[in-house]
matplotlib code that plots the C-alpha trace (Angstrom):
import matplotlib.pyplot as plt

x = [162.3, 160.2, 161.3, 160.6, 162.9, 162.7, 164.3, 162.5, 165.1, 167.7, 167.7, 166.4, 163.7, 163.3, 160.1, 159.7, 156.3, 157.1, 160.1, 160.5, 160.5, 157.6, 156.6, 154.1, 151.0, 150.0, 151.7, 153.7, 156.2, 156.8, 156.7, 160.0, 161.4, 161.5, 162.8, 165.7, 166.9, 165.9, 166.8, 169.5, 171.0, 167.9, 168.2, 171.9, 171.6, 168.5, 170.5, 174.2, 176.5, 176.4, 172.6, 171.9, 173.7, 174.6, 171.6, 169.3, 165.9, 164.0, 160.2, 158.9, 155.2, 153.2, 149.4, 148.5, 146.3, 144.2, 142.5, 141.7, 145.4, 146.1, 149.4, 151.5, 155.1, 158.1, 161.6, 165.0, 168.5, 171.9, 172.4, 169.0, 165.3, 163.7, 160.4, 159.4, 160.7, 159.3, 161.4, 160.4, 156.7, 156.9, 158.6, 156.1, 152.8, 154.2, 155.2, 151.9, 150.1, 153.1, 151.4, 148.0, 147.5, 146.0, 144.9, 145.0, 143.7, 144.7, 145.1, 146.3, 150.1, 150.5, 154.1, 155.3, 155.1, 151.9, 149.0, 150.4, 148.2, 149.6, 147.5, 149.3, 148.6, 150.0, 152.2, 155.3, 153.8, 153.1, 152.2, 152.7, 151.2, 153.4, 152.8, 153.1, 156.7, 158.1, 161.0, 162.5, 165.4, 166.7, 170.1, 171.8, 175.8, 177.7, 181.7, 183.2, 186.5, 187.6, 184.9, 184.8, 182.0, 178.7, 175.0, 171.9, 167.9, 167.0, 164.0, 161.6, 159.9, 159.6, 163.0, 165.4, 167.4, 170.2, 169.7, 172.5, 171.7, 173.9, 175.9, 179.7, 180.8, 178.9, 176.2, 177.3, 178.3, 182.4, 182.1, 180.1, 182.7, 183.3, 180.2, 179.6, 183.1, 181.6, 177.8, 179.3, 181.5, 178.3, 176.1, 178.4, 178.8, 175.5, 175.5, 178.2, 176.8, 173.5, 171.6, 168.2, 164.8, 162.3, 162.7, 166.1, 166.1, 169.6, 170.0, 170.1, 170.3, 172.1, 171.0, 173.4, 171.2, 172.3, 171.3, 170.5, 171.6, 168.6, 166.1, 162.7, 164.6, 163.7, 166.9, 169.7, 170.5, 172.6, 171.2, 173.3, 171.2, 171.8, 174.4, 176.7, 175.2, 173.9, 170.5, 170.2, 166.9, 165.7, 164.6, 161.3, 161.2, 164.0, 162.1, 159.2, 161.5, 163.0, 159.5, 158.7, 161.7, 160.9, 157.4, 158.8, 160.5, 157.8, 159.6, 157.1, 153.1, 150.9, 149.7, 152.9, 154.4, 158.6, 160.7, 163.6, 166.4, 169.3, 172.9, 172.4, 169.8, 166.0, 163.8, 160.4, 157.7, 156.7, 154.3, 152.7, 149.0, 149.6, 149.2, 147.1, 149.9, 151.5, 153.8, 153.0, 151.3, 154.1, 153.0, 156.0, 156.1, 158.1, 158.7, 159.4, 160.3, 160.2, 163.3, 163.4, 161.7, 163.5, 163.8, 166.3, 168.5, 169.9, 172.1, 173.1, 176.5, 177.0, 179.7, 178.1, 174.3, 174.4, 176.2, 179.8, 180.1, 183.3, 182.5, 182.4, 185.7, 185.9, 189.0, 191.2, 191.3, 194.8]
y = [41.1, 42.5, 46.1, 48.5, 51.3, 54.9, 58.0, 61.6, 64.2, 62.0, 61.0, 57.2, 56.1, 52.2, 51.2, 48.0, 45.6, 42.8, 41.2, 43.9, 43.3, 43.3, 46.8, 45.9, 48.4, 51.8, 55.0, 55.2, 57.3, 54.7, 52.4, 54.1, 54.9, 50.9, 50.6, 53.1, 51.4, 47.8, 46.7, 49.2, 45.8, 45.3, 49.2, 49.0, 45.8, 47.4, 50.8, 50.1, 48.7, 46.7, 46.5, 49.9, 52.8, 57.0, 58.8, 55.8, 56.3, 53.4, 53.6, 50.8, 50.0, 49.4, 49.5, 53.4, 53.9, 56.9, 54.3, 57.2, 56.7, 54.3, 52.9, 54.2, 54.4, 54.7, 56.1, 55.8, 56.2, 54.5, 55.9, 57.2, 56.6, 59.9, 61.7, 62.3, 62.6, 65.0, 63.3, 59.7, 60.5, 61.8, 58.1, 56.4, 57.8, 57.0, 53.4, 52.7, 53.7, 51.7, 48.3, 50.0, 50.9, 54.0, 56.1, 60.0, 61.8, 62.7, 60.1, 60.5, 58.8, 58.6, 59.1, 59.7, 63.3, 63.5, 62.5, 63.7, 64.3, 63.4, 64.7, 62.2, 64.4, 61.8, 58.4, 60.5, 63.9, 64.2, 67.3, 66.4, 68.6, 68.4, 68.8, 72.2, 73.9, 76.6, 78.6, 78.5, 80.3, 83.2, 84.4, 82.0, 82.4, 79.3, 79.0, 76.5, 74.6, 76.2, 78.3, 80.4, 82.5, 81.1, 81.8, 80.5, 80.0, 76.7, 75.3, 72.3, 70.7, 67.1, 66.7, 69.7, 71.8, 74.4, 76.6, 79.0, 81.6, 82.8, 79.3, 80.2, 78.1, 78.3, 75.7, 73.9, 70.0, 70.9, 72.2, 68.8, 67.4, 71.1, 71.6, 68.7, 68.7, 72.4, 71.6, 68.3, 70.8, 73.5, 70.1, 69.2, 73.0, 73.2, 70.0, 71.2, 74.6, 73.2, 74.4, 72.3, 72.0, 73.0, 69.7, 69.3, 67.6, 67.9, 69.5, 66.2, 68.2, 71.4, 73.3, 75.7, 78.6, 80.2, 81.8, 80.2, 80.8, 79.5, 81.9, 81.4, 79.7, 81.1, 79.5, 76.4, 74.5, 71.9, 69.6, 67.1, 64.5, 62.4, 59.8, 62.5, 62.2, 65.0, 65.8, 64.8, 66.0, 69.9, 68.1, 67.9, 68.3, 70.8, 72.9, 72.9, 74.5, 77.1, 78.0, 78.9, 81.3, 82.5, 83.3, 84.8, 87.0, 88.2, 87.3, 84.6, 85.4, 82.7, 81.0, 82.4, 79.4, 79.6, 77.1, 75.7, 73.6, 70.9, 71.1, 69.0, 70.6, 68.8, 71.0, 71.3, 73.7, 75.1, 77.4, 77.3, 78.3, 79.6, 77.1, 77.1, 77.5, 80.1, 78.0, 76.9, 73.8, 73.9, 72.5, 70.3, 69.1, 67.0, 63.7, 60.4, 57.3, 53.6, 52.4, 48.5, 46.0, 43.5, 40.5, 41.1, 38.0, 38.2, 35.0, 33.8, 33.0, 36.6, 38.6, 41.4, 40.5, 43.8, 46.0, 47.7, 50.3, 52.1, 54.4, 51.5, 50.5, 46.5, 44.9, 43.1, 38.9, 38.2]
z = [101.8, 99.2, 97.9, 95.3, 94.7, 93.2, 93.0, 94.0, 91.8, 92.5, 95.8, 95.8, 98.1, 99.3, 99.6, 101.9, 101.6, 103.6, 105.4, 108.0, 111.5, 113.9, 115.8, 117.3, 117.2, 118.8, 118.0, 114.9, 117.0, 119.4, 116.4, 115.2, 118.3, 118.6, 115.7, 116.4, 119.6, 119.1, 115.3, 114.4, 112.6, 110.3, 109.0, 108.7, 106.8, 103.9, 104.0, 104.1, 101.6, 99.5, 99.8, 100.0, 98.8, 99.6, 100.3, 100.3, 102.4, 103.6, 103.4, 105.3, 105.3, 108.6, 109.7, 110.1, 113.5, 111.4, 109.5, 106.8, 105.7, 103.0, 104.5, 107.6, 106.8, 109.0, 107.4, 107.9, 106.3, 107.1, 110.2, 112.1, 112.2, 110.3, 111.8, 108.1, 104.5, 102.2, 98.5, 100.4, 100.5, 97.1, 96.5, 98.3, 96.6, 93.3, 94.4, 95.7, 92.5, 90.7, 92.4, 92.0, 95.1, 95.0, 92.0, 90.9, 93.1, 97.1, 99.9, 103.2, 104.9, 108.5, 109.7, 113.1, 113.2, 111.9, 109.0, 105.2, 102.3, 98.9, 95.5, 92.8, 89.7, 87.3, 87.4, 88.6, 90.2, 93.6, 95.9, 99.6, 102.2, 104.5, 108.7, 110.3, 110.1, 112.5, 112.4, 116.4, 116.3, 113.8, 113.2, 115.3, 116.1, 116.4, 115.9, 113.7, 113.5, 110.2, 109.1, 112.1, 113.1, 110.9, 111.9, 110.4, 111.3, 113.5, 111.7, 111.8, 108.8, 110.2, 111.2, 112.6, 110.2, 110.8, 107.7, 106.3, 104.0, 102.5, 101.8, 103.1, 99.6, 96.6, 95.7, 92.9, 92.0, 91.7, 95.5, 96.9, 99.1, 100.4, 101.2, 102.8, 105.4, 105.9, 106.6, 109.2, 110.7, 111.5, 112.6, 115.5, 116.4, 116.9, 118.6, 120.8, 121.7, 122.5, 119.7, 119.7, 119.3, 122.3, 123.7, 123.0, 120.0, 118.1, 114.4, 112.2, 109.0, 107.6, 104.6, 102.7, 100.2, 97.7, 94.4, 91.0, 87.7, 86.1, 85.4, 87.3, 90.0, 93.0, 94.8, 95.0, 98.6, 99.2, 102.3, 104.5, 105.8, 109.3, 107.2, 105.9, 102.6, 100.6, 99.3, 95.6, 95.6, 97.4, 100.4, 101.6, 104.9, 104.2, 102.0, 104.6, 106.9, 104.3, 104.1, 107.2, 107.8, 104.6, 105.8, 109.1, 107.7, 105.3, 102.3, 100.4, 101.1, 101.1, 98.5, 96.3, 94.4, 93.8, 92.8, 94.4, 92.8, 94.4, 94.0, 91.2, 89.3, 90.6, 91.0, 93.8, 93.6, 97.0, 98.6, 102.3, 104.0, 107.2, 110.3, 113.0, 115.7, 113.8, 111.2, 107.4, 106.3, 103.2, 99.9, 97.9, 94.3, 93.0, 90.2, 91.5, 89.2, 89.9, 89.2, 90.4, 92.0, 94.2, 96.6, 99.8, 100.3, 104.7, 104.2, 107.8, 106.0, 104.7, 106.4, 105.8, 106.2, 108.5, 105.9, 106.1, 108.3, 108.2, 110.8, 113.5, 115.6, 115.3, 116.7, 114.2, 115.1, 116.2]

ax = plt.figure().add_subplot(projection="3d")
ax.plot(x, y, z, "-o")
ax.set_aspect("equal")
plt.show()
């Protein structure tokens, strides 16, 4: 399997070319969802230990239906198949004009939420328009083991996001594994009180805001993703979402430009249009750099072609 990999502020992206499995053709949604229920082994193997690593996102390449798109891509981490990926898009656009696949200027990605546009400015600077964002619930109550009573905005940006402003612990690298017990914990709350999307789609990722001390910074987050990993990077489709409560609540007027920073420091520029169903069409920019370029080995004899997964109950031999 041939696949380059980057990182987008951090947060590495794993663009595959060729080896992946067959999906058929037709929607890139169904695409995925066959993906999701029929080769959970493949993803586990690219995205796991000791192939893959924390925070890894797969970007794997497939035949877009809009046949205006340069490439369709389907994501996915360790542990589900992603709708979209704002710092994997970012990884993507600079991978395909790492192989010369496309040049400065903008192109078009299909995913399956939606068509992308992505304006590569440079060899490392994309802008991703992203699809349209919505806040659907603000000011939401949930109780948590530990934490107790915590509310925070339900938002979609191309995947579902419980967002807490302010952060119960502060946003900085010393606090990680804090905030990360803290943001599981408010994930299966939600789960459990039946907090979802309008067709019942659950919260895959929580986002924690707080200040910055940088000046010029508009804010810092720390995001959990769907593997229990956090966010090296602001988050795309995370950001997307921050910007539509932001615009809900009349905070950030269109066109405005701030900048918002990771627990660890990367930073994205963002700003949103209005949508034409009353979200944002959010605006994210950010620096991606190719880091390798690689040949996947699945021996038959590997005990752990599929990758280790600590989380799965096997039953000792006797």
């Amino acid at each position: 399997m041939h696949v380059i990999d980057s990182h987008t502020g951090g947060e590495p992206t794993r663009v595959i070319l060729d080896g992946g499995p067959d999906l058929g053709s037709g929607p890139l949604a169904k695409r995925a969802q066959r993906l999701a229920t029929d080769y959970v082994d493949f993803y586990h193997s690219v995205m796991l230990e000791p192939r893959g690593q924390a925070a890894m996102v797969a970007a794997m390449l497939v035949e877009p239906v809009d046949t205006s798109c340069v490439t369709g891509v389907i994501f996915f981490d360790a542990d589900v198949v992603l709708g979209m990926c704002g710092h994997g898009t970012i990884g993507l656009a600079v991978t395909l004009a790492h192989l010369g696949m496309i040049k400065v200027g903008t192109h078009k990605i299909e995913t399956p939420v939606g068509v992308v546009q992505v304006e590569l400015s440079d060899a490392n600077t994309v802008t991703v328009t992203n699809i349209e964002s919505r806040r659907v619930q603000k000011q939401v109550a949930v109780q948590v083991d530990v934490l107790g009573r915590v509310t925070g905005d339900l938002a979609y940006g191309g995947n579902w996001f419980f967002i807490v402003d302010p952060s119960p612990i502060r946003v900085m690298p010393a606090n990680i594994g804090d905030l990360t017990n803290a943001a599981i914990a408010i994930r299966d709350a939600t789960i459990s009180a039946g907090i979802c999307g309008e067709a019942g789609e659950p919260v895959d990722h929580v986002i924690f805001q707080d200040t910055s001390p940088k000046e010029g910074v508009h804010s810092r987050n720390f995001v959990l993703c769907p593997d229990d990993a956090y966010d090296r990077s602001p988050c795309g489709t995370g950001s997307s979402a921050r910007l539509a409560c932001l615009a809900a609540d009349g905070l950030l007027s269109p066109g405005d430009e701030i900048i918002q920073e990771s627990v660890i420091g990367s930073p994205y520029r963002l700003s949103y249009q209005p949508g034409p169903n009353g979200g944002v069409i959010p605006t994210i920019t950010g620096q991606a750099f190719v880091m390798s370029e690689s040949t996947l080995i699945f021996s038959k004899k590997d005990p752990f072609k599929n990758g280790i997964s600590l989380r799965t109950n096997t039953k000792s031999p006797d």
